[in-house]
Structure formats: structure tokens, C-alpha cells
SETIVO-790640 format. One line per 8 residues: number of its first residue (from 1); their letters; for each residue x negated, y negated, z of N, C-alpha, C. Coordinates in nm, 2 decimals, m for minus. Last residue first. Layout:
BEGIN
NUM = a = X/Y/Z/X/Y/Z/X/Y/Z; ... $
***
This chain:
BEGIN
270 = xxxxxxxx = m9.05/m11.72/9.87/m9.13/m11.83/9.92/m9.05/m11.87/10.09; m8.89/m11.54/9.69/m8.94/m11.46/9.81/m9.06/m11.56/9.84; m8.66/m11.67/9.62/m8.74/m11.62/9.51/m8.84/m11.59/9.60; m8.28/m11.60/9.52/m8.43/m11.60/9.67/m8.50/m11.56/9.53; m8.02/m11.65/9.52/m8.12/m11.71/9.43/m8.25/m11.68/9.48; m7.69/m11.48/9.57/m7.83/m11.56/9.57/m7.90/m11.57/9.48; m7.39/m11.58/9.41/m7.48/m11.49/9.40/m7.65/m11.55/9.48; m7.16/m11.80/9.66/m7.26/m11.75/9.52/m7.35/m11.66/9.53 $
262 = xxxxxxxx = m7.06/m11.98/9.88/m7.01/m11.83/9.85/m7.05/m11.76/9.70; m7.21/m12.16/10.04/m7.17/m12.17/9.89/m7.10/m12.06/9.82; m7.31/m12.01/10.23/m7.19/m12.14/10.28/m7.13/m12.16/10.14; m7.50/m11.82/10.14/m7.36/m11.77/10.22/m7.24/m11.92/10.19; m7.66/m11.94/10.01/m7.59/m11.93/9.92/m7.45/m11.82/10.01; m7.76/m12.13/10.24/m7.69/m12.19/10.12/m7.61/m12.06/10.02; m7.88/m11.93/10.37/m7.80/m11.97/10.41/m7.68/m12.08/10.34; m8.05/m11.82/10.17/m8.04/m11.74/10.26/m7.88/m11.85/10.34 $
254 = xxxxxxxx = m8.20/m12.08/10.11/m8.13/m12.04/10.00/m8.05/m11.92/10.07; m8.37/m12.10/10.36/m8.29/m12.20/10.33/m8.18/m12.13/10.21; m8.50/m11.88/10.36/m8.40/m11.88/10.46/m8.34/m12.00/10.39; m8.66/m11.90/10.12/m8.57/m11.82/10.10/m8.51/m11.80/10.28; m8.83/m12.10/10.18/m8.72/m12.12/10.12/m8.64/m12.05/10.13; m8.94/m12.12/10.56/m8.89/m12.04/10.45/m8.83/m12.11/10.33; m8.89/m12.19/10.79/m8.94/m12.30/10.73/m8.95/m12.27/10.59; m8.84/m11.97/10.93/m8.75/m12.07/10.94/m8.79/m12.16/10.86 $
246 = xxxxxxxx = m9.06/m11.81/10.92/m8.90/m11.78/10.79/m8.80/m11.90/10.83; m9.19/m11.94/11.06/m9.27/m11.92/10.95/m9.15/m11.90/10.86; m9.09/m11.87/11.34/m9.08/m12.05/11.34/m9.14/m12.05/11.17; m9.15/m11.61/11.31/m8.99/m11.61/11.34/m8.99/m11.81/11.32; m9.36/m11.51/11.43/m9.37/m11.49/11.26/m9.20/m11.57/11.25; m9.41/m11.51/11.73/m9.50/m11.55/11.60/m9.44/m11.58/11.46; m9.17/m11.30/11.76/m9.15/m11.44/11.78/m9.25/m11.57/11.69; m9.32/m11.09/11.66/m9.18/m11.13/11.59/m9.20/m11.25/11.61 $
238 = xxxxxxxx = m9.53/m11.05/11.85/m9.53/m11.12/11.70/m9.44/m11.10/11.62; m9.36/m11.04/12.10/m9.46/m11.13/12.07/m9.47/m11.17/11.87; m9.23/m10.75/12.03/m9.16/m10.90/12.06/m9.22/m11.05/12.01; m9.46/m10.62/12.04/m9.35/m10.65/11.93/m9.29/m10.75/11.89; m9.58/m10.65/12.26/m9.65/m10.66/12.16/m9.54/m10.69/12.06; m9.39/m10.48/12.39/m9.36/m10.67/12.43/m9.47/m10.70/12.30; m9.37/m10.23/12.29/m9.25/m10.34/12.29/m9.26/m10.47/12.25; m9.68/m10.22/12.17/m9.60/m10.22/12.29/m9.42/m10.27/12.26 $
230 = xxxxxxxx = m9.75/m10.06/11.87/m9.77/m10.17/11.94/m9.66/m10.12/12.04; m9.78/m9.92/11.68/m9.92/m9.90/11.72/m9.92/m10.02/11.83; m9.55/m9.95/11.48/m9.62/m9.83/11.50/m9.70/m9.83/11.65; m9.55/m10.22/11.43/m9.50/m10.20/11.53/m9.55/m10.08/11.57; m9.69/m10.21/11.16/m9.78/m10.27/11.26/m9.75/m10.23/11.38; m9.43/m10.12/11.03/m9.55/m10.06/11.05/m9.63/m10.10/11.12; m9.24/m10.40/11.09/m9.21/m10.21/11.12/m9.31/m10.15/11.10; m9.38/m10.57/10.99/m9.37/m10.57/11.09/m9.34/m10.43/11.17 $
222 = xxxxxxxx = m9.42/m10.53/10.71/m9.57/m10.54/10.78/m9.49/m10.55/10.95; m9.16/m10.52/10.67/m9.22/m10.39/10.59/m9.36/m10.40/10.66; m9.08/m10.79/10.67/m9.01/m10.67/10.81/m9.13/m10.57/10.72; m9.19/m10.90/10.53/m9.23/m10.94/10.62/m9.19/m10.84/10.75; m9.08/m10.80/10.28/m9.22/m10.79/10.30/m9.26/m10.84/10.42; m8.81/m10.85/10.30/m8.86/m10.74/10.28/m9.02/m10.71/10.31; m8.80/m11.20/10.30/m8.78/m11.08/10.43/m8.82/m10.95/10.44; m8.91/m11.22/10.05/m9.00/m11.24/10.20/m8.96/m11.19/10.24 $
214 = xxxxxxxx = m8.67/m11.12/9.93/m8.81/m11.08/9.88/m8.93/m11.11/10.05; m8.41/m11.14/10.04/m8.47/m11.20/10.03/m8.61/m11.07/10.02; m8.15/m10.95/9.83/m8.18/m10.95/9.97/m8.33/m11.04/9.93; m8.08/m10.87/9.54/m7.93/m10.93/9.68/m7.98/m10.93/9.83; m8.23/m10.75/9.44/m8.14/m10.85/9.39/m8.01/m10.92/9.50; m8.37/m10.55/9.51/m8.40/m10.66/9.46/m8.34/m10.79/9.43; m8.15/m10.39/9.66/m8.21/m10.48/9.73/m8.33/m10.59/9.63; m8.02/m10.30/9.38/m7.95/m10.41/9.49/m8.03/m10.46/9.59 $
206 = xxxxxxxx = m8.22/m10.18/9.30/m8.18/m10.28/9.21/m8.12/m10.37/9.30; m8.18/m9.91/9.42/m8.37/m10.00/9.45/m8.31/m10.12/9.37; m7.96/m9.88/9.38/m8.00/m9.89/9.54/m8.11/m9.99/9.51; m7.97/m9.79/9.12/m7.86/m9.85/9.20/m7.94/m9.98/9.32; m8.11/m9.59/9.16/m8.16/m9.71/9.09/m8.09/m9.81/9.12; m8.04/m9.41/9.28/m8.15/m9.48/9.30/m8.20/m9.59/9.30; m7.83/m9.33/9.08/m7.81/m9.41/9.26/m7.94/m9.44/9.27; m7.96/m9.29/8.88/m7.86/m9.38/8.86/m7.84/m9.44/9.02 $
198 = xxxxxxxx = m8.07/m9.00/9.00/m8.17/m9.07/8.91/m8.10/m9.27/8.91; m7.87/m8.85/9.06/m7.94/m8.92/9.17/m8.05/m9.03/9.10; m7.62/m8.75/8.91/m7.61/m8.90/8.97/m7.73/m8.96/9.05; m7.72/m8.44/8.97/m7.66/m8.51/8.82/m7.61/m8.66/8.84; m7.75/m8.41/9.21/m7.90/m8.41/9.09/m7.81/m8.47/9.01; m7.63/m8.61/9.48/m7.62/m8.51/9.41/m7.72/m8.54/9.24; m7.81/m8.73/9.74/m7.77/m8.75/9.65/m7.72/m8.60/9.55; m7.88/m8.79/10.05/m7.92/m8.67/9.97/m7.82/m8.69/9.88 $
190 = xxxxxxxx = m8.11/m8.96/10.28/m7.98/m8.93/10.21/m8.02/m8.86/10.08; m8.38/m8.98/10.47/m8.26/m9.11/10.46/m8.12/m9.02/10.41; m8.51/m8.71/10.56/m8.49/m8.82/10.45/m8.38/m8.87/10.47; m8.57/m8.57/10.75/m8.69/m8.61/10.69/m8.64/m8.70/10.60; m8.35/m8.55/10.97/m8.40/m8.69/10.96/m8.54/m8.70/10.84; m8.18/m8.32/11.01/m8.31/m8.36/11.06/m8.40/m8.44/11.08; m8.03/m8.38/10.78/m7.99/m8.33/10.92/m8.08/m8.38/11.04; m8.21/m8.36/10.53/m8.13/m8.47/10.60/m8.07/m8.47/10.74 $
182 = xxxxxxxx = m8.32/m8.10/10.57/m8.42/m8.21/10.52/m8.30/m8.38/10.61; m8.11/m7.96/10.53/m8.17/m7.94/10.66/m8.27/m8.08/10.65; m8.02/m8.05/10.23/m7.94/m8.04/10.33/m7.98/m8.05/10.47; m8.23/m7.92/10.08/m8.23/m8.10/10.12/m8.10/m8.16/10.23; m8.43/m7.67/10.28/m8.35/m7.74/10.17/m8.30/m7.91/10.18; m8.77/m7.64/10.33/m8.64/m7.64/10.43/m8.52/m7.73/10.30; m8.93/m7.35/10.34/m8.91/m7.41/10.26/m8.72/m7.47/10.36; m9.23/m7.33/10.60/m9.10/m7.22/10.56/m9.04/m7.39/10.45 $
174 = xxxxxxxx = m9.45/m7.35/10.75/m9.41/m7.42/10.64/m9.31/m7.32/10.53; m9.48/m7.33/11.04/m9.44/m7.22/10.91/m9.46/m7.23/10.83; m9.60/m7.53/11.15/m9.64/m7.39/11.17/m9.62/m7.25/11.09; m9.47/m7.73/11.04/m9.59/m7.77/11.06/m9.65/m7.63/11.03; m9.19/m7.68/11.12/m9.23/m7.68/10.99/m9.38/m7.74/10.94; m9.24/m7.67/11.42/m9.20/m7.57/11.34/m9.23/m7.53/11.20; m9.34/m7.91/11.46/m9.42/m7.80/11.48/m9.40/m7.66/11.40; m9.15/m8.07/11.40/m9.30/m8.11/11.34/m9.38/m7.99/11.32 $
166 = xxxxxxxx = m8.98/m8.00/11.62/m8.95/m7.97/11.45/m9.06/m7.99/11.38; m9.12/m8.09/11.86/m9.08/m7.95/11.79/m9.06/m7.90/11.68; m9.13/m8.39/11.79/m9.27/m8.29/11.81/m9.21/m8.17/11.76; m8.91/m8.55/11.49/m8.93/m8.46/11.63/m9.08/m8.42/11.65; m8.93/m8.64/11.25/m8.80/m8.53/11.33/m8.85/m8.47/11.44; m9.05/m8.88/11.26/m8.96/m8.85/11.20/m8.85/m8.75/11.21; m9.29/m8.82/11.37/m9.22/m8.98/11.40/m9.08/m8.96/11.36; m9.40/m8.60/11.35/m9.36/m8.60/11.44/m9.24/m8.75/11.47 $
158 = xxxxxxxx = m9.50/m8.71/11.08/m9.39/m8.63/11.05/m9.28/m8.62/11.19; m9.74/m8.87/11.13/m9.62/m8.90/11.07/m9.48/m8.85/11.06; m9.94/m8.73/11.25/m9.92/m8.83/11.33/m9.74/m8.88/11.22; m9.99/m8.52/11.10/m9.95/m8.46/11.21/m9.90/m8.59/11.29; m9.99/m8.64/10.84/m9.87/m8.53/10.82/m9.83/m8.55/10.99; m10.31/m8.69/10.79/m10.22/m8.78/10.87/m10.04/m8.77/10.88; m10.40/m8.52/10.63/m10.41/m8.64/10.58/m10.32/m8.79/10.68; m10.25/m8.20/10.70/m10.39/m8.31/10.64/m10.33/m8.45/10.65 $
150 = xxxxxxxx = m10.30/m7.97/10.92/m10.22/m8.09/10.89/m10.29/m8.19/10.86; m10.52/m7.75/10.75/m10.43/m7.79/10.86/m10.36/m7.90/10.82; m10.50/m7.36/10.58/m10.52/m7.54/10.56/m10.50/m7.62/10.73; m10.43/m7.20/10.48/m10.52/m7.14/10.52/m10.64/m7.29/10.57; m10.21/m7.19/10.28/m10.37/m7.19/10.26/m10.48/m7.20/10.32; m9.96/m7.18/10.51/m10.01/m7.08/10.36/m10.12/m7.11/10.33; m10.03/m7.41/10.66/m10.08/m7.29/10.74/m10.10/m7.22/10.62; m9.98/m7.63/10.43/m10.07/m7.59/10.45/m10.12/m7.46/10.55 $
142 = xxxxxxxx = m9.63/m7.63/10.35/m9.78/m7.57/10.26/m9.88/m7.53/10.32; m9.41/m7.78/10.40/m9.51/m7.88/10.46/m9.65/m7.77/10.37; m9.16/m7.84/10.16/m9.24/m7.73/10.22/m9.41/m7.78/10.25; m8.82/m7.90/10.06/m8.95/m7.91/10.10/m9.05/m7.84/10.19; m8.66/m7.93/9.73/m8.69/m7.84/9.86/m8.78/m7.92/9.87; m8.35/m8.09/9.59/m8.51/m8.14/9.66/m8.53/m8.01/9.75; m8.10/m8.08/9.48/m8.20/m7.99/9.43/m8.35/m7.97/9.53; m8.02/m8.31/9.59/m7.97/m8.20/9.64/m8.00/m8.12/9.59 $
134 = xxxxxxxx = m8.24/m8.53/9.59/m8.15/m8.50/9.53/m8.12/m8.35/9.59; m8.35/m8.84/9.84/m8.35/m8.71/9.81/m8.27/m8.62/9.74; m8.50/m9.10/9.93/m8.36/m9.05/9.88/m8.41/m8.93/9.81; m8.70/m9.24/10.17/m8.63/m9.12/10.12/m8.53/m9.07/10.11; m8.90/m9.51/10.27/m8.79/m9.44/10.30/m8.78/m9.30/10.17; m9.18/m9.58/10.26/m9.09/m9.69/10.39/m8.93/m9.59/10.40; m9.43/m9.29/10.23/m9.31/m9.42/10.14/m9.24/m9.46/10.30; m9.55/m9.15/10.35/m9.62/m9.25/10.38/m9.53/m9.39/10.29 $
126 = xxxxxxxx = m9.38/m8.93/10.30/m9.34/m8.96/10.42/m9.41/m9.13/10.42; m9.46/m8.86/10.05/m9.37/m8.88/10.07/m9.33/m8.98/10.18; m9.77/m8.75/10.08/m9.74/m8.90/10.00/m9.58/m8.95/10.03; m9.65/m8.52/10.22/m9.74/m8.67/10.25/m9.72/m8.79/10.24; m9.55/m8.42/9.99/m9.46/m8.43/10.08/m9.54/m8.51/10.18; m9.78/m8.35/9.83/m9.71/m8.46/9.79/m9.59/m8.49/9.93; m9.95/m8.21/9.98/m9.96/m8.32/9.95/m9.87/m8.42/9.91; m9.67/m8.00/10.05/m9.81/m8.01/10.08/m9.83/m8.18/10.10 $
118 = xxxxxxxx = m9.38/m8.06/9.86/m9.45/m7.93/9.93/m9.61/m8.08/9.95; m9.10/m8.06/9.66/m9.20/m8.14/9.76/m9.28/m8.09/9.83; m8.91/m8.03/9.40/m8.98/m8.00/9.49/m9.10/m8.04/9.56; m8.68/m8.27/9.33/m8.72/m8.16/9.35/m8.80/m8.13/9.41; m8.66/m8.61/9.33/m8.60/m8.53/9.27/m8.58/m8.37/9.25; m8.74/m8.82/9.56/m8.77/m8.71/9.57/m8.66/m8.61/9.47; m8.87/m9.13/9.61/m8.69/m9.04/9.51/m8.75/m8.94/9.47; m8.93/m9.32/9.78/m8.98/m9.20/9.74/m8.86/m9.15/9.71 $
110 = xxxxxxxx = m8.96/m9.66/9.80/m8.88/m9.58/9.81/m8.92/m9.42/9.71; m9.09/m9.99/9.93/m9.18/m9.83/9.82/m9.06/m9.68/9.93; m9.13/m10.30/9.97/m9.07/m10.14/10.01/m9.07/m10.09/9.88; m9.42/m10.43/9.92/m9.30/m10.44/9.90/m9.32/m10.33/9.94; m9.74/m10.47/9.99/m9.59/m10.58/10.03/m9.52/m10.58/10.00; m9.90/m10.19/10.13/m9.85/m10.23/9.97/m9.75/m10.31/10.04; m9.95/m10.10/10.33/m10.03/m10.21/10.33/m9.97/m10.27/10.17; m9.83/m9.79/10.31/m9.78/m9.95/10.43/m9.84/m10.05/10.43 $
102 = xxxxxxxx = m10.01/m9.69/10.13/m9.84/m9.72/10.12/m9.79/m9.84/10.25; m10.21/m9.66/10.22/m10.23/m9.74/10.18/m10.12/m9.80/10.16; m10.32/m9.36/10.35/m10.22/m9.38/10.44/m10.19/m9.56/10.36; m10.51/m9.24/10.17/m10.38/m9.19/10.16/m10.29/m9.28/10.24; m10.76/m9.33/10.27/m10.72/m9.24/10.11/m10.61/m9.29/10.10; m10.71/m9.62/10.49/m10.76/m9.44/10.48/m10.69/m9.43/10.34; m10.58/m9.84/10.57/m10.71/m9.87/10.48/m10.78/m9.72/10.45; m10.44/m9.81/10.83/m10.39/m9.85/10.64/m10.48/m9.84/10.58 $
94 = xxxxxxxx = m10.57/m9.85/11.06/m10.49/m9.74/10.99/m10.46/m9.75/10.86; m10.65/m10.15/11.05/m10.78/m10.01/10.95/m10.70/m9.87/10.93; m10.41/m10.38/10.89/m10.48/m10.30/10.97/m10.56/m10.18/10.94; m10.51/m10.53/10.59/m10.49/m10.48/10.69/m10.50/m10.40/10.77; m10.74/m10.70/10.43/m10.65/m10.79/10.56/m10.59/m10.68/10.64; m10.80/m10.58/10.21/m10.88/m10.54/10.33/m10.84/m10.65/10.43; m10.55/m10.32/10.07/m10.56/m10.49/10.11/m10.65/m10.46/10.24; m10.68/m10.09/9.96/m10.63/m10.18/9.89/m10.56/m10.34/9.95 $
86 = xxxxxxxx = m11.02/m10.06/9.99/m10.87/m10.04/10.08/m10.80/m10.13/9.99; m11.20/m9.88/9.78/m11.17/m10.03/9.80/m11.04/m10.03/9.88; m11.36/m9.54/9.87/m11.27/m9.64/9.79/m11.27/m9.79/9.85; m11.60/m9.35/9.86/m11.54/m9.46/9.90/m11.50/m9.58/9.82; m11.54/m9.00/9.77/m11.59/m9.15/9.73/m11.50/m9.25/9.81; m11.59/m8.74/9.99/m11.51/m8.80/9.89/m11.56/m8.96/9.86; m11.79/m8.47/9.87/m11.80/m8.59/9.96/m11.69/m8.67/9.93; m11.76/m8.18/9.79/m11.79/m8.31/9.74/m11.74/m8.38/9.83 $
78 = xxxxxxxx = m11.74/m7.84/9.73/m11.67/m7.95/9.80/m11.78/m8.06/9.82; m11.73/m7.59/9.59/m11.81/m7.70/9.51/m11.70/m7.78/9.62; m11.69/m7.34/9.64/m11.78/m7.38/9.72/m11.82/m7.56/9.68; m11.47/m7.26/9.56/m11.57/m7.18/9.53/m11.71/m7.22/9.62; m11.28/m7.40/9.70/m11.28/m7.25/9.73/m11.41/m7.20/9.70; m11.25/m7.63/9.52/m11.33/m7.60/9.66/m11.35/m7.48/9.73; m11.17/m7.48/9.29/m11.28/m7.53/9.28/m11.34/m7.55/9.44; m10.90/m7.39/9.44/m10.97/m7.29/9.35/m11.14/m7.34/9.37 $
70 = xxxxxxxx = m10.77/m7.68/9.44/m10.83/m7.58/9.53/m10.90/m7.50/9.54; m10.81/m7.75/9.15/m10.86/m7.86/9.26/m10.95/m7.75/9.37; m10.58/m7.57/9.08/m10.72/m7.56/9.01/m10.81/m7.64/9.11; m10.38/m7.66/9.20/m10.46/m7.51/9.28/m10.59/m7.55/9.23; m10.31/m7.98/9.34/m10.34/m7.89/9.21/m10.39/m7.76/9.19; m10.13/m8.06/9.57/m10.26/m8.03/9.53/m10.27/m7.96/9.42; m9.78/m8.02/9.54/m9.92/m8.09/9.62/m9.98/m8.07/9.54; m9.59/m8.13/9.39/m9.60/m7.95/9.46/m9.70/m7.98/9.54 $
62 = xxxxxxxx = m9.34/m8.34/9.39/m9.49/m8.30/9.38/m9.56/m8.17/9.45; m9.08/m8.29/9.27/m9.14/m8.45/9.30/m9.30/m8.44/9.30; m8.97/m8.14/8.94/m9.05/m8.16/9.08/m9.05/m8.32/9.10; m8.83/m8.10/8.69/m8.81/m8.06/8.79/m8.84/m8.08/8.96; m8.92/m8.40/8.51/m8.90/m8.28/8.53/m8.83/m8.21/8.69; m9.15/m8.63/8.75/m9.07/m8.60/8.63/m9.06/m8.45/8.59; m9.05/m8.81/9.01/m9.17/m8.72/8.97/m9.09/m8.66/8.83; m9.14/m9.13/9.20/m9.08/m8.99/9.20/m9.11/m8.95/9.08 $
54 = xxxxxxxx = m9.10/m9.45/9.40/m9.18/m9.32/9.33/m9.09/m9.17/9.29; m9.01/m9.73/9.35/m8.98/m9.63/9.33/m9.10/m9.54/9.29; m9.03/m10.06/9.46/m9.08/m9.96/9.39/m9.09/m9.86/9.47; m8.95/m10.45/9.44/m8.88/m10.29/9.47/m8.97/m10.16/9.41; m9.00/m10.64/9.28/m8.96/m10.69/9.42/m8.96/m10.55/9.51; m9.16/m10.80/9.03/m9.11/m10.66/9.10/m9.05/m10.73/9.26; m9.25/m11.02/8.95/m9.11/m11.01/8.93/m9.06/m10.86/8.97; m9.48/m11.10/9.06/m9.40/m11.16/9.13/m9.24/m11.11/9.09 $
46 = xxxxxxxx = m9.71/m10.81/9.05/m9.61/m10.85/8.96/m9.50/m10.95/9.04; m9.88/m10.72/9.25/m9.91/m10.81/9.16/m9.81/m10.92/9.09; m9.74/m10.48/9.31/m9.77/m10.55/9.46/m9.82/m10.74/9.34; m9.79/m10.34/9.06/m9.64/m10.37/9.10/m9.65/m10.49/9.24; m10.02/m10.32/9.05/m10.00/m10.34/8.95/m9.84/m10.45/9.00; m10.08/m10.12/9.26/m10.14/m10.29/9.24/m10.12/m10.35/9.15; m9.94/m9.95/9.22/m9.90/m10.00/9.34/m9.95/m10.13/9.30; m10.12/m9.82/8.99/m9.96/m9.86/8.98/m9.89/m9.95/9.05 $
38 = xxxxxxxx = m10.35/m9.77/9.12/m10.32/m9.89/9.06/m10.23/m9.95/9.00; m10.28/m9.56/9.26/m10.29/m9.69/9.31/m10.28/m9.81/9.24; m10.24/m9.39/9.04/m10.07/m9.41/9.14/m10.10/m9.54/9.20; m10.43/m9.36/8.95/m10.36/m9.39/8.83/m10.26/m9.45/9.00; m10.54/m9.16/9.16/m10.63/m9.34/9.13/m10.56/m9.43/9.05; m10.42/m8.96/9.18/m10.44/m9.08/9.27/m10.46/m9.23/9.20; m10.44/m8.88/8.86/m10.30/m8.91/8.94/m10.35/m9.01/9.06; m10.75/m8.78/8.90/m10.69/m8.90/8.82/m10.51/m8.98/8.87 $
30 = xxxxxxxx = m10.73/m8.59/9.09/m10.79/m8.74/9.10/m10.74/m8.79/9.05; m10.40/m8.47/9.12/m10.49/m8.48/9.09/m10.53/m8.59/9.12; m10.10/m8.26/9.20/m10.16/m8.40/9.25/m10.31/m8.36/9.23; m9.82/m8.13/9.01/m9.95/m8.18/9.10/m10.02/m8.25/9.09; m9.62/m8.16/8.88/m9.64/m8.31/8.89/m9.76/m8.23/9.05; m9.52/m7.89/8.80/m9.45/m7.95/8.89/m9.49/m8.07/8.94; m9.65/m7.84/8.56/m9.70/m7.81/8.71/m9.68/m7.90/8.81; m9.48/m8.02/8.38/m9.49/m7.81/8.37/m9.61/m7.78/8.51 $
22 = xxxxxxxx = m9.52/m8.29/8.43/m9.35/m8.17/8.50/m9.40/m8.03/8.45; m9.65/m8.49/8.54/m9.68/m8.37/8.48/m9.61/m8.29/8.53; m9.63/m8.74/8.64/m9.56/m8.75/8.51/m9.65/m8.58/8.44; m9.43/m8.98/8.84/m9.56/m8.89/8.86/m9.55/m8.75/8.70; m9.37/m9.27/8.78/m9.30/m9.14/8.78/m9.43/m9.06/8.80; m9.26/m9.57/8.91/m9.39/m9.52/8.91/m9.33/m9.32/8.88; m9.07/m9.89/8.87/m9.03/m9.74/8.87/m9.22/m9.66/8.87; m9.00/m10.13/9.00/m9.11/m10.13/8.96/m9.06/m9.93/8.98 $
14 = xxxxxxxx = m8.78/m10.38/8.96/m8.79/m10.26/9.04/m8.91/m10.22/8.97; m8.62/m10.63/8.84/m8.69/m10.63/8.99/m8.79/m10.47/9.08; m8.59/m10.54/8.58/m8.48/m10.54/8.71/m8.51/m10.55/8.86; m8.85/m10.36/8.52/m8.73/m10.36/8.48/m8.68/m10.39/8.64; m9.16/m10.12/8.47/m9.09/m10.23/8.58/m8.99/m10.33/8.49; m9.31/m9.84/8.48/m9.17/m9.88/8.43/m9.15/m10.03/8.50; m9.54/m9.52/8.41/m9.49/m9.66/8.47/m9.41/m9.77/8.44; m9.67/m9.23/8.45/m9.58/m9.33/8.35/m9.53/m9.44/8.49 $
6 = xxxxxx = m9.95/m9.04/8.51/m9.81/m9.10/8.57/m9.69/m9.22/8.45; m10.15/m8.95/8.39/m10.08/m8.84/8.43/m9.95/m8.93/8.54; m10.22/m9.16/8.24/m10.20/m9.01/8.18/m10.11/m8.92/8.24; m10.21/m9.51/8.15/m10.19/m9.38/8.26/m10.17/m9.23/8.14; m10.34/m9.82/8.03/m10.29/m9.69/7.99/m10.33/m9.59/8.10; m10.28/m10.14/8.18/m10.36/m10.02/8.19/m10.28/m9.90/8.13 $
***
């Protein structure tokens, strides 16, 4: 598939997705959505991806929304939104909304937040499994400034991540929080410096393609989100479920061979 407004890369187990309009900071348009999903189905397809990377070219990761977008609803022209195809109709119905699709994609999906993150795209951020962040990255939740509320599922996600209060704070203000406060806080995993962060990334997203079982990744990645919405003992339960399934694994067998054999593994995520 030819993209316009994203570029798309897969190399080395890693399926790179760049959001690819850096003179307006990689806002977020239809075309961009629909181009991003089928990046994801592109990469969820590919048995030799194992790993995928979002992030944004140029200075930004994603300012949100596109004004022009806004502008147009402002004037009055708001449209019904089209119903989409959930991208896997096996999962749960939280997963199957616009936006919230990222946890139904079967590989870990790492947001490398290179600069600025605001609104929508700081959404789309959170709905990745993690966040490496360059020490250039600001972020800024946007919507109280438009006069907006906590879209797209921000108010159920963010709270998971730093807190009700802190949710509220930068829910309420949307004051710009640097990538320093951003890690402190827990919005992102780790903060790389800009002139090595593009290379550690890669690093990173390369070593778990390559040095960790493919099944395991996708099997803990449906388990930690399913967990969301479950009891402990619910948890327990379908661990245990899924626990007599990786024992019968190749990649437990190879998992264990290539420790006693002291060799590079070999997992081919069966």
C-alpha cells in the first residue's frame, strides 16, 4: 500500500510506522488514521515483524488534531463518524472503539515520542503498550484550551498511569509538562537524550525482537490488557488457562534449549 501522510519501514523484526507531516508537527488527519491502521495490519500480518514503533517525523510526535479538521467542525460541518471494521472482531468490545485498537494489535507497539505530544496524539500515545521519550518530548493533554473534554478514552487511561490527581491536574490545565516531569510521573517508561534517541529505540525495539519469544509477547500483551477489566482471581484464572498452551509451545521448548545450550535463541513465536 502507498501512504501519504505516514511512511512505513519493517527491517530487523521491527516494523517502524513514522507519522510523516513534520511542518505541522505530524497532525492528525483522516487520511493519517486510516493510513496508521493499516500500517498496524500490515505489521500484525507480517510473521517477520515481531516489534512496532510509532513516532513522528521532524520535530514532533503529534500535536493532535489538525486545526483545519477543527476549524471545519467549528463551522458547523460535524458528520457522523463512519463505522469502521474493529480490527480484530475476536476482541474484547473495549478494543473495538476508533481509537482504543492498539491493544487488540498482537505485537507490542512502542510510542517513541520524539517531540511534541499534545491532544490527540498524546492519546494515541498512551493507547501504545509503552513510552520512550526524547528529552526534547513536551506534552500537553490540549483539550480544556478548546474548549474540548477528555476525548477518546484519555479520562479512563491516563488516571492508570499517574494517578486520579495528576490526571486531573493535567486533565484541567493542560499546562505543557516537559519530558523530565513526564517521567517522574510515570507518563513514560524513559527519557532518552534527542541526539541517541532515534538509535536507542531501535536498539530496544530490535532486542526484544530478537532475544525474547514472539508468543510470549503476544500472549502477555492480550493478558495485561484484558487484565484491565478483571478481578485478581479473574486474572489468575486465565493465566492458569493459558499456562498448560505455552507449555506445549515451541517457543518454550526452544526457550529452554537455547538457555541449557548457552546459544543465541531461535523462537519463531509457535
Amino acid at each position: 500500500m502507498s501512504y501519504q501522510d505516514i511512511l512505513y519501514d519493517a527491517k530487523d523484526g521491527v516494523a517502524t510506522i513514522t507519522l510523516n507531516r513534520p511542518d505541522r508537527l505530524n497532525a492528525w488527519t483522516g487520511r493519517m488514521h486510516h493510513e496508521v491502521k493499516a500500517a498496524m495490519r500490515a505489521a500484525a500480518d507480517d510473521d517477520a515483524v515481531r516489534v512496532i514503533v510509532l513516532t513522528g517525523a521532524g520535530r514532533g510526535f503529534c500535536a493532535g488534531a489538525d486545526m483545519g479538521n477543527l476549524q471545519t467542525i467549528q463551522s458547523g460541518d460535524v458528520r457522523a463518524p463512519a463505522v469502521e471494521e474493529p480490527f480484530d472482531p475476536k476482541a474484547a468490545s473495549n478494543f473495538q472503539k476508533t481509537y482504543s485498537y492498539f491493544p487488540s494489535v498482537p505485537k507490542p507497539i512502542i510510542a517513541a515520542i520524539n517531540g511534541a505530544c499534545a491532544g490527540l496524539g498524546l492519546v494515541m500515545a498512551l493507547y501504545a503498550d509503552m513510552r520512550l521519550a526524547s528529552d526534547a518530548a513536551i506534552f500537553t493533554t490540549a483539550f480544556s484550551r478548546r474548549g474540548l473534554i477528555a476525548e477518546h478514552g484519555i479520562s479512563w487511561l491516563l488516571p492508570r498511569l499517574v494517578g486520579v490527581g495528576r490526571a486531573c491536574d493535567l486533565l484541567y490545565s493542560s499546562r505543557r509538562v516537559s519530558a523530565a516531569e513526564a517521567e517522574r510521573i510515570g507518563l513514560v517508561n524513559r527519557v532518552i537524550p534527542l541526539d541517541s534517541f532515534h538509535a536507542e529505540v531501535a536498539a530496544y525495539a530490535k532486542m526484544l525482537a530478537k532475544e525474547v519469544s514472539p508468543r510470549s509477547l503476544r500472549e502477555m500483551k492480550r493478558e495485561i490488557w484484558n487484565a484491565q477489566f478483571q478481578t485478581l482471581g479473574e486474572a489468575i484464572e486465565s493465566a492458569n488457562a493459558d499456562m498448560g498452551a505455552s507449555f506445549l509451545s515451541e517457543d518454550f521448548k526452544e526457550g529452554v534449549a537455547h538457555f541449557v545450550e548457552k546459544r543465541a535463541a531461535r523462537f519463531t513465536g509457535r
